[in-house]
N, CA, C and O atoms as CSV, one atom per row, in Angstrom:
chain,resi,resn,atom,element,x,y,z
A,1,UNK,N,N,0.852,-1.183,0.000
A,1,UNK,CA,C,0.000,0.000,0.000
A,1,UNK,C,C,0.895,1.242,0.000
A,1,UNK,O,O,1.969,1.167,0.597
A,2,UNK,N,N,0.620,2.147,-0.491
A,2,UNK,CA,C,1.622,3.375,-0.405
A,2,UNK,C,C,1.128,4.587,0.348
A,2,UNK,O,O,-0.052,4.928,0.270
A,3,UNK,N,N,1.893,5.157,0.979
A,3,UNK,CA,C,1.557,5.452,1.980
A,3,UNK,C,C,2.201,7.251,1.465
A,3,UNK,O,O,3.214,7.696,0.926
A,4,UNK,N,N,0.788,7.870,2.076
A,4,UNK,CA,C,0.758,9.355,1.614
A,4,UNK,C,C,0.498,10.482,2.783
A,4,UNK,O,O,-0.539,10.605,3.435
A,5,UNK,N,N,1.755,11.315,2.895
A,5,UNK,CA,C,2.188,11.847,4.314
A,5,UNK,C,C,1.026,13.237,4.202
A,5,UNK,O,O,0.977,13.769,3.093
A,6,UNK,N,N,0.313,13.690,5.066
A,6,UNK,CA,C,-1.115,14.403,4.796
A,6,UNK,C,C,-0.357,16.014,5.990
A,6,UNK,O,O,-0.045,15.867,7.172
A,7,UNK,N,N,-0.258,17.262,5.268
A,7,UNK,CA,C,0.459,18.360,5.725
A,7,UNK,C,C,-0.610,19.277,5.915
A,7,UNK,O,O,-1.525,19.327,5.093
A,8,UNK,N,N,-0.589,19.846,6.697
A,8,UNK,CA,C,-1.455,20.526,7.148
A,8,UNK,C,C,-1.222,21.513,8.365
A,8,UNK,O,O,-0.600,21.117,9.350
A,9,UNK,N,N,-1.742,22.847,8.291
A,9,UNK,CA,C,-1.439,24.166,9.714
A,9,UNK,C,C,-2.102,23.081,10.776
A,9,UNK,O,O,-3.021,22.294,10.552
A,10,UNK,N,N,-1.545,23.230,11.692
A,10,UNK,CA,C,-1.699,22.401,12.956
A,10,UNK,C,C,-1.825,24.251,14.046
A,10,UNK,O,O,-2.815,24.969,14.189
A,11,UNK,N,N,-0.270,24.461,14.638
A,11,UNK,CA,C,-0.041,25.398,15.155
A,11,UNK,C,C,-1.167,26.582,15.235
A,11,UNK,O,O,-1.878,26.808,14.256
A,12,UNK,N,N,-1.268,27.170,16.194
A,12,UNK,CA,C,-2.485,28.475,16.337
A,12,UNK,C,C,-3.672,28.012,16.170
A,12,UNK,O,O,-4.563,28.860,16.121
A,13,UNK,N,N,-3.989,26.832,16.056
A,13,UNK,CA,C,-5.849,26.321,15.411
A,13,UNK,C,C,-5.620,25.430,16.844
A,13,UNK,O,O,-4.668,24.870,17.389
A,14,UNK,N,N,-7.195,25.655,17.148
A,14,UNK,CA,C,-7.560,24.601,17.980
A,14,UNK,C,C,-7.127,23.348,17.316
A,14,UNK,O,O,-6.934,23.238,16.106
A,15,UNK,N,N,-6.964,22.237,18.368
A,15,UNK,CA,C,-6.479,21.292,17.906
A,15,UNK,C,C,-7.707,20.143,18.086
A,15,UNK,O,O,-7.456,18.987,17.745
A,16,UNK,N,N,-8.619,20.375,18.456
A,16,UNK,CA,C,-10.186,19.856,18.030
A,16,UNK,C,C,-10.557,19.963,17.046
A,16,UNK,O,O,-11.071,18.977,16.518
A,17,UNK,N,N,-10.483,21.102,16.393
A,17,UNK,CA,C,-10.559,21.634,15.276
A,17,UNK,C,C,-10.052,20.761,14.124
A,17,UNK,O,O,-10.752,20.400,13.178
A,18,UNK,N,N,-8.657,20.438,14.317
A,18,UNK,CA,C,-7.740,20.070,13.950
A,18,UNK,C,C,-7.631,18.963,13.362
A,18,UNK,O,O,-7.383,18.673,12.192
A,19,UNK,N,N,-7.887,18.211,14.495
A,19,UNK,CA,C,-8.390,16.438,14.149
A,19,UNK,C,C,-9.646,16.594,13.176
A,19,UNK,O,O,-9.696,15.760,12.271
A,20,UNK,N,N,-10.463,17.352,13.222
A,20,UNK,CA,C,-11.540,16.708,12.294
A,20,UNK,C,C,-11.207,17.277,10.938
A,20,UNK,O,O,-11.701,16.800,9.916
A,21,UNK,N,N,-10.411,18.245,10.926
A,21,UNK,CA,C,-10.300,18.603,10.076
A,21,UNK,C,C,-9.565,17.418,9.286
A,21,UNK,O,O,-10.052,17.135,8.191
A,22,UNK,N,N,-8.418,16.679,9.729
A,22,UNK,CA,C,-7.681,15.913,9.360
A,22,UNK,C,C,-8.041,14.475,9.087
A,22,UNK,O,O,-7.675,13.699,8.204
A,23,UNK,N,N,-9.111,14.312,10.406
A,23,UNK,CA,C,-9.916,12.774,10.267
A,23,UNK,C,C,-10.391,12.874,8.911
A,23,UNK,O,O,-9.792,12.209,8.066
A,24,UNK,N,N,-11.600,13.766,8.472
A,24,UNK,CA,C,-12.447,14.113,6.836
A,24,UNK,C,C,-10.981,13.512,5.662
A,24,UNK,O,O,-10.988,12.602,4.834
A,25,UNK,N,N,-10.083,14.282,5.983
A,25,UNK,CA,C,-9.255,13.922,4.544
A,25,UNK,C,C,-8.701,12.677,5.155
A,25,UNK,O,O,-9.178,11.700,4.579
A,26,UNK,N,N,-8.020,12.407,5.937
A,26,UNK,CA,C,-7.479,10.831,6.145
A,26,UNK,C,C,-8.405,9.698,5.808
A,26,UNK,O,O,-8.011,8.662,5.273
A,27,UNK,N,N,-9.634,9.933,6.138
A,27,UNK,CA,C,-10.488,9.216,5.452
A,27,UNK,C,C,-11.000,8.680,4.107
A,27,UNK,O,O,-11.348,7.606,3.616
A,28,UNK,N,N,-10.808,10.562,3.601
A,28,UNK,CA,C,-11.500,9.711,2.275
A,28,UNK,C,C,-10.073,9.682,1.610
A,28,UNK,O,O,-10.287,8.967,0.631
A,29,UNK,N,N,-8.894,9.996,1.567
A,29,UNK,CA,C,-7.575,9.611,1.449
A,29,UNK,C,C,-7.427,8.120,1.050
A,29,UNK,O,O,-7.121,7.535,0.010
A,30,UNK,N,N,-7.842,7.673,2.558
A,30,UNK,CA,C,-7.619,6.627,2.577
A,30,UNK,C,C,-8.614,4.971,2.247
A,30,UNK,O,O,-8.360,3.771,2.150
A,31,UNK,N,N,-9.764,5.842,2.177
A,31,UNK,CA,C,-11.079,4.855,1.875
A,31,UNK,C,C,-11.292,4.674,0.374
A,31,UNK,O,O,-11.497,3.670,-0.307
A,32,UNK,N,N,-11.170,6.064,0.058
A,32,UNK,CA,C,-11.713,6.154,-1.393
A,32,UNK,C,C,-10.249,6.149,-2.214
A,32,UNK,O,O,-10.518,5.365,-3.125
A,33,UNK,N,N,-9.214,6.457,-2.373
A,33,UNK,CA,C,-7.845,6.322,-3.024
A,33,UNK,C,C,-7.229,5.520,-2.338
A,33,UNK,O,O,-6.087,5.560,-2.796
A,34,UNK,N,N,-7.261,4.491,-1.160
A,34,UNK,CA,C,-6.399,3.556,-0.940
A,34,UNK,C,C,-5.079,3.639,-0.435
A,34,UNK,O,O,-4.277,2.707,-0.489
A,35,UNK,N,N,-4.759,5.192,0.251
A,35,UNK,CA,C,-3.372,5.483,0.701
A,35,UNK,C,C,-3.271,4.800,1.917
A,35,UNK,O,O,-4.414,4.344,1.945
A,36,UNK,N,N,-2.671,4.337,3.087
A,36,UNK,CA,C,-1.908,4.519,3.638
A,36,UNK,C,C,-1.424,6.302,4.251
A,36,UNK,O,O,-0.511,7.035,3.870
A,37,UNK,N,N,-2.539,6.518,5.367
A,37,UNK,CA,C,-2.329,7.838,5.329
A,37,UNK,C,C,-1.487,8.006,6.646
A,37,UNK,O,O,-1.812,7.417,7.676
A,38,UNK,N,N,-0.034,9.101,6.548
A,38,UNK,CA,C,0.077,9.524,7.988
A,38,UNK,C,C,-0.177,10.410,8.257
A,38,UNK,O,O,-0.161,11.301,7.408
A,39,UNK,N,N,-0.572,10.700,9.638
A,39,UNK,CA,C,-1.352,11.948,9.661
A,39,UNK,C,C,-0.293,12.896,11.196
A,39,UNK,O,O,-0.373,12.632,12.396
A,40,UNK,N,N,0.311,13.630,10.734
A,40,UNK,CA,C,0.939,14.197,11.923
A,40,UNK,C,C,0.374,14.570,13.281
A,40,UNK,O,O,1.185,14.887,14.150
A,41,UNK,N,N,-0.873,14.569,13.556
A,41,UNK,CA,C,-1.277,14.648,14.650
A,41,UNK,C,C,-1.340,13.080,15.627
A,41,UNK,O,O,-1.528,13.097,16.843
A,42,UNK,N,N,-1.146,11.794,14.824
A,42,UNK,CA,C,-0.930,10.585,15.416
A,42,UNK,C,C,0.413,10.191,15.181
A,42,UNK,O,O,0.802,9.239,14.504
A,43,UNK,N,N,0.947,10.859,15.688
A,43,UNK,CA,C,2.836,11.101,15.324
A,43,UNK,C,C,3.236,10.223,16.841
A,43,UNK,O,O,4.273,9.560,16.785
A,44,UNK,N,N,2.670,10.208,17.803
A,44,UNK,CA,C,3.034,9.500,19.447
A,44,UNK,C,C,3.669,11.261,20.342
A,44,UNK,O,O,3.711,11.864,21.415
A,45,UNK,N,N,3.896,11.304,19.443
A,45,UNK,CA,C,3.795,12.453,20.926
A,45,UNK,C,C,2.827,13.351,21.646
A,45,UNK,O,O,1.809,13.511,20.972
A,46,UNK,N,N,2.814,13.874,22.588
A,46,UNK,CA,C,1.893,14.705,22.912
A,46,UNK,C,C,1.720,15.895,22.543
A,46,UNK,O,O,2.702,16.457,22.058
A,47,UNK,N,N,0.508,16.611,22.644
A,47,UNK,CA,C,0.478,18.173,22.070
A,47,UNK,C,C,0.842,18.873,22.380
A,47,UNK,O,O,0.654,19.969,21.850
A,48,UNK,N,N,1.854,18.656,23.785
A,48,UNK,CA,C,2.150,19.884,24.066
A,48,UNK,C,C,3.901,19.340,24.116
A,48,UNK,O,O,4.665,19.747,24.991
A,49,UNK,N,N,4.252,18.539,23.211
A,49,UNK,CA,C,5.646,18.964,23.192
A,49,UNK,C,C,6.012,19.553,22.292
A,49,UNK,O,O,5.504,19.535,21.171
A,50,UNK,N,N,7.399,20.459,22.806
A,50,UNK,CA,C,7.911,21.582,21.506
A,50,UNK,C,C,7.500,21.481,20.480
A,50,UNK,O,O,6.680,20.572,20.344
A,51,UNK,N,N,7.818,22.292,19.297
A,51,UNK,CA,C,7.109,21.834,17.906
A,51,UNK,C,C,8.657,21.854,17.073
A,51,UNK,O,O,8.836,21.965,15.860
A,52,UNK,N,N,9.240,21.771,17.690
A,52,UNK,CA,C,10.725,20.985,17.002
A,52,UNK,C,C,10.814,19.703,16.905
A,52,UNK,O,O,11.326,19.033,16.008
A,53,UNK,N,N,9.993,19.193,18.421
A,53,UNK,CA,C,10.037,17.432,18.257
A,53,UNK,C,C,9.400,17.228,17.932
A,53,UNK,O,O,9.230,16.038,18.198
A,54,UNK,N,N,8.213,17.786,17.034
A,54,UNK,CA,C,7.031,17.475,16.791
A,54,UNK,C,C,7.392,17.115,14.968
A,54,UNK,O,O,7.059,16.169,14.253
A,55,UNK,N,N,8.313,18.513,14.666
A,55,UNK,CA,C,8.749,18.404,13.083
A,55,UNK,C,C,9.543,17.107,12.962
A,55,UNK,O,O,9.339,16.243,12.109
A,56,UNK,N,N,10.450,17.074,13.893
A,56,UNK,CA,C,11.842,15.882,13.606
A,56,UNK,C,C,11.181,14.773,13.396
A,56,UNK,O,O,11.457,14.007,12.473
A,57,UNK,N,N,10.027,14.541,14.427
A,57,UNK,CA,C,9.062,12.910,14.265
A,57,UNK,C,C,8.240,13.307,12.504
A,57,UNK,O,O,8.023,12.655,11.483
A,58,UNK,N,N,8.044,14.489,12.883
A,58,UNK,CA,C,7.137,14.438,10.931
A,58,UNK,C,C,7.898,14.113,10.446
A,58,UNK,O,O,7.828,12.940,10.079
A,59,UNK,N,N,9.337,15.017,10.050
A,59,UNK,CA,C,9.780,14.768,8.879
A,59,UNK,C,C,10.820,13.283,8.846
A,59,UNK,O,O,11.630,13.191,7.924
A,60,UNK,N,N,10.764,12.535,9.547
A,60,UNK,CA,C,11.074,11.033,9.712
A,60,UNK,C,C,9.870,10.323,9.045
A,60,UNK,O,O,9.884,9.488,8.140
A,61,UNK,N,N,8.485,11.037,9.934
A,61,UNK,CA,C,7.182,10.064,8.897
A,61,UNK,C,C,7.152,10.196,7.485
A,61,UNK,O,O,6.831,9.302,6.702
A,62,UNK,N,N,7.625,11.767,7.089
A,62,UNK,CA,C,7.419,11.918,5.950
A,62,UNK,C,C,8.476,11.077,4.827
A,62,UNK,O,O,8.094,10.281,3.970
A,63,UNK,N,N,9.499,11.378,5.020
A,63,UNK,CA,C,10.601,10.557,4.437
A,63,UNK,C,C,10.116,8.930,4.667
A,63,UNK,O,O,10.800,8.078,4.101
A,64,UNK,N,N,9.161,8.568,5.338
A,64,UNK,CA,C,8.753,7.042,4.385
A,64,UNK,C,C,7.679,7.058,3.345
A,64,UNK,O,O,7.219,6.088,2.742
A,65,UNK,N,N,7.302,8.528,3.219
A,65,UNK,CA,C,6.059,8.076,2.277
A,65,UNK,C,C,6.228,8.050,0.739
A,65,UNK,O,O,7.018,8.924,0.383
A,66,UNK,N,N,5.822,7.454,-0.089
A,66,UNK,CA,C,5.516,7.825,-1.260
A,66,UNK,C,C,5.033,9.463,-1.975
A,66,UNK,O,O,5.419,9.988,-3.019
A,67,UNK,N,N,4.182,9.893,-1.071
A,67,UNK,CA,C,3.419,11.171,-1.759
A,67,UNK,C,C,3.447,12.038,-0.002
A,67,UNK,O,O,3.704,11.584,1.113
A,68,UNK,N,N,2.993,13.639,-0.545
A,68,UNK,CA,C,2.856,14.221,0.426
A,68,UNK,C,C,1.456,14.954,-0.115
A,68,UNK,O,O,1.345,15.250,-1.304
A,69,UNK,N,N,0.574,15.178,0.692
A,69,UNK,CA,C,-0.915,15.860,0.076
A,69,UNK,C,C,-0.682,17.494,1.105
A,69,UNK,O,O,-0.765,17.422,2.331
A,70,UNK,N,N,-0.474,18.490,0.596
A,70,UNK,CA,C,-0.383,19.327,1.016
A,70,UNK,C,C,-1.830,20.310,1.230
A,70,UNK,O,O,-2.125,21.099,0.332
A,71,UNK,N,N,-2.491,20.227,2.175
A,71,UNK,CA,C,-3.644,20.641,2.714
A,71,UNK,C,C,-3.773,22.552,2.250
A,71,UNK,O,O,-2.821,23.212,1.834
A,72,UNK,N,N,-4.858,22.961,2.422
A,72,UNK,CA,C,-5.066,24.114,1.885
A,72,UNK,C,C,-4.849,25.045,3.092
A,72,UNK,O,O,-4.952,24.699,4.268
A,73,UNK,N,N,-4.565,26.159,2.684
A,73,UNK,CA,C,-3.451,27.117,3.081
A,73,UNK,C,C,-2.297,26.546,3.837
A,73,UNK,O,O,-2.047,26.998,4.955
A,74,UNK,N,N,-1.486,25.474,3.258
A,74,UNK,CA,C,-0.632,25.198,3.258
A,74,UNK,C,C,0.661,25.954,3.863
A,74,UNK,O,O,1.355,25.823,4.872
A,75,UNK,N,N,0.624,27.273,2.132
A,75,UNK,CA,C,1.312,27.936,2.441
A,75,UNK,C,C,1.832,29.048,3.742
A,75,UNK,O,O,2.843,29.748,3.697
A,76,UNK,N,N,0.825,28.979,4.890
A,76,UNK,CA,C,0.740,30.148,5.378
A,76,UNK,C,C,1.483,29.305,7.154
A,76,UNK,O,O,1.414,29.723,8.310
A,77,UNK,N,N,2.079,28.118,6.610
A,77,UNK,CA,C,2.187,27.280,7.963
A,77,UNK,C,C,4.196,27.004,8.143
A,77,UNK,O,O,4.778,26.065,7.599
A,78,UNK,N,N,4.657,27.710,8.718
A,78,UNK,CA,C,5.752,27.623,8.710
A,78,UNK,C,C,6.259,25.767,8.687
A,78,UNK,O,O,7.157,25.188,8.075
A,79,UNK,N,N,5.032,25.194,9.813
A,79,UNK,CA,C,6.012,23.586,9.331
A,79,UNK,C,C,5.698,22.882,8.137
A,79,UNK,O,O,6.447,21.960,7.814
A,80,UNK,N,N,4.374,23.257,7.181
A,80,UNK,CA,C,3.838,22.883,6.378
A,80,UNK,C,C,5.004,23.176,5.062
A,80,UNK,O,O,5.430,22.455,4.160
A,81,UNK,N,N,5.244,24.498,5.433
A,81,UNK,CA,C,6.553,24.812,4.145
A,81,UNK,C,C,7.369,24.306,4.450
A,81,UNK,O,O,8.074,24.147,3.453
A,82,UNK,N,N,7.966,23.740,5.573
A,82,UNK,CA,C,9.309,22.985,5.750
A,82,UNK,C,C,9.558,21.297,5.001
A,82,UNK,O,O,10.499,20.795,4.386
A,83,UNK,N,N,8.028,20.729,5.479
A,83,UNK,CA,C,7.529,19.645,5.005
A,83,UNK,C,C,7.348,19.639,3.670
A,83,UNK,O,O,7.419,18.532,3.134
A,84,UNK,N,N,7.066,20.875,2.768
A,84,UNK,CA,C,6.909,20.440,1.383
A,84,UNK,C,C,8.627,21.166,0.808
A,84,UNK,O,O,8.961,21.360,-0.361
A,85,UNK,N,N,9.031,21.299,1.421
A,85,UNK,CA,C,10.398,21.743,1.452
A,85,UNK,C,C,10.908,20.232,1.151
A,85,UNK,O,O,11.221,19.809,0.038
A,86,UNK,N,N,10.924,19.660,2.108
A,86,UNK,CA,C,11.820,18.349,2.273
A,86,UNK,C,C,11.183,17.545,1.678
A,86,UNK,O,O,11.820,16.492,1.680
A,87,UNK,N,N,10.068,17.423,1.047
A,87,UNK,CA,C,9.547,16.387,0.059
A,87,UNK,C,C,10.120,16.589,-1.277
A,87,UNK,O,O,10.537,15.674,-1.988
A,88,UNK,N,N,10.118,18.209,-1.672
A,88,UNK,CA,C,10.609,18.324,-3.126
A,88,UNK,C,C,11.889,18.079,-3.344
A,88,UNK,O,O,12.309,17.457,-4.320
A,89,UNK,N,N,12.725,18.659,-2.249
A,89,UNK,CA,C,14.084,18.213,-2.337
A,89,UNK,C,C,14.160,16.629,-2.164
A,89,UNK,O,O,14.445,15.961,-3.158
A,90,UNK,N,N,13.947,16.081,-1.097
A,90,UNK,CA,C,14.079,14.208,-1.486
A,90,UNK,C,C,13.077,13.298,-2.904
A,90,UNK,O,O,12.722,12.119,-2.932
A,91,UNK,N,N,12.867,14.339,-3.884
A,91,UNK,CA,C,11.627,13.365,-4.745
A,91,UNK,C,C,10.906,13.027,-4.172
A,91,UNK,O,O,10.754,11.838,-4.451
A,92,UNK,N,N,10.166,13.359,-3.340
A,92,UNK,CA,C,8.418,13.264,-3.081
A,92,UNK,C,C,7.497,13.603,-3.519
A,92,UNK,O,O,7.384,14.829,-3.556
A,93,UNK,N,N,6.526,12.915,-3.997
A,93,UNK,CA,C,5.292,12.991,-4.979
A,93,UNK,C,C,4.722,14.279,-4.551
A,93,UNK,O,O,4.777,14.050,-3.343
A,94,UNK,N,N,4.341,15.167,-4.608
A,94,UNK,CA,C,3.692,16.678,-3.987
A,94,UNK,C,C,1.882,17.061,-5.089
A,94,UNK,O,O,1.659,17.468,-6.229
A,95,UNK,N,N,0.989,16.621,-3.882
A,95,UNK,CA,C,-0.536,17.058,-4.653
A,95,UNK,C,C,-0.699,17.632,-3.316
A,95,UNK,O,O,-0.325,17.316,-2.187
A,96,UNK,N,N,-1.622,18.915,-4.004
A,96,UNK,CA,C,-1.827,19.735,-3.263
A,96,UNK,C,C,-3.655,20.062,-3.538
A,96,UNK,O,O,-4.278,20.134,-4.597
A,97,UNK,N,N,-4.127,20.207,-2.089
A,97,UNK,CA,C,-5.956,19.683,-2.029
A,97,UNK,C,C,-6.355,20.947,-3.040
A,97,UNK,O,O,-7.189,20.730,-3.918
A,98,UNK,N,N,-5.856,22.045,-2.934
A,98,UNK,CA,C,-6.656,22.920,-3.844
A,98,UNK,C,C,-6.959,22.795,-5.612
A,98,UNK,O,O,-7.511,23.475,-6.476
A,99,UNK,N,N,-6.282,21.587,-5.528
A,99,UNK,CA,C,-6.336,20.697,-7.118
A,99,UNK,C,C,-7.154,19.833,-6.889
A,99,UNK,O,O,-7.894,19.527,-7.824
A,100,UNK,N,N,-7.324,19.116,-5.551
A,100,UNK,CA,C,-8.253,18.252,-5.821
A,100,UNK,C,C,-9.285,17.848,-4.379
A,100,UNK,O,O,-9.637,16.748,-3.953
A,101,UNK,N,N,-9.540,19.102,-3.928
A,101,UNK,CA,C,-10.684,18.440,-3.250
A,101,UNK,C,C,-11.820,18.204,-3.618
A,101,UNK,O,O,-12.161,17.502,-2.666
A,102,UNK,N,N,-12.712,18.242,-4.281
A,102,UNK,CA,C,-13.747,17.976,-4.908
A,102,UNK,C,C,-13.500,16.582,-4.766
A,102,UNK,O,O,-14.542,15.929,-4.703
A,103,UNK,N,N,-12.501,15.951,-4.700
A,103,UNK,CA,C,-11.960,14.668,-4.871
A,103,UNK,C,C,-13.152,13.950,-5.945
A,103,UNK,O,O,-14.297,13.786,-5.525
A,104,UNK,N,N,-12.801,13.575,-7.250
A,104,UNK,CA,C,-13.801,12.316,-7.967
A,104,UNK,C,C,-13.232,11.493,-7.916
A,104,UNK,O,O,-12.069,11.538,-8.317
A,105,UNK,N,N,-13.869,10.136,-7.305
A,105,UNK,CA,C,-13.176,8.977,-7.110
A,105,UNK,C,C,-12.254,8.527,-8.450
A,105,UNK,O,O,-11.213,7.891,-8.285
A,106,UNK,N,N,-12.668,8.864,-9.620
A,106,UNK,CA,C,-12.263,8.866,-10.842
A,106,UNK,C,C,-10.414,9.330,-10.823
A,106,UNK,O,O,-9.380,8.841,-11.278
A,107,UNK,N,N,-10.722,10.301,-10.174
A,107,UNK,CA,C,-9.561,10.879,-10.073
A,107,UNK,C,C,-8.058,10.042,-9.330
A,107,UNK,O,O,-8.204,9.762,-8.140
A,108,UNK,N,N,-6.881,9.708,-9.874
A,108,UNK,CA,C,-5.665,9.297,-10.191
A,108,UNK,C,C,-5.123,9.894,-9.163
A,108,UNK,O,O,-4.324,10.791,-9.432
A,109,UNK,N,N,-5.353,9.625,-7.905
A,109,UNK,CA,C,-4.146,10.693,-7.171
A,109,UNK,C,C,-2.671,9.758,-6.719
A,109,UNK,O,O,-1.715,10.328,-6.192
């Protein structure tokens, strides 16, 4: 199964918020396209450690995945740019939701 690392603003948002926001796409990620999703908020650490150890455990998850799905406003997330930072530089597959959330199952991601 290939497994597709899911990026997303975490930081400053409730983190209730957060999860559902993330559960919705891990889901159909993973129900309807068949990924293997990781989702940085089930990283094992807790929420309230630094967000240095929080990146070092991402970008370890990320470096096993196949693809990275870069969540919308992406851009505006300092670890989110770090993460699609280190995907483009190691060849990591990079789709980004504002191409395809509508998601059609049709659709090749």
């Amino acid at each position: 199964m290939k497994k597709l690392y899911l990026s997303f603003p975490i930081s400053h948002f409730d983190i209730e918020e957060r999860r559902e926001f993330a559960e919705k796409r891990e889901n159909l990620l993973s129900e309807v396209y068949g990924y293997e999703v990781v989702n940085p908020l089930k990283n094992g650490l807790d929420t309230s450690a630094h967000w240095r150890e929080h990146m070092k455990t991402d970008v370890k998850n990320l470096l096993e995945c196949d693809k990275i799905f870069m969540c919308k406003d992406w851009q505006y997330s300092k670890g989110c740019v770090f993460e699609h930072e280190v995907a483009v530089t190691c060849g990591i597959s990079v789709l980004y939701e504002n191409n395809y959330w509508e998601f059609d199952p049709e659709l090749k991601l």
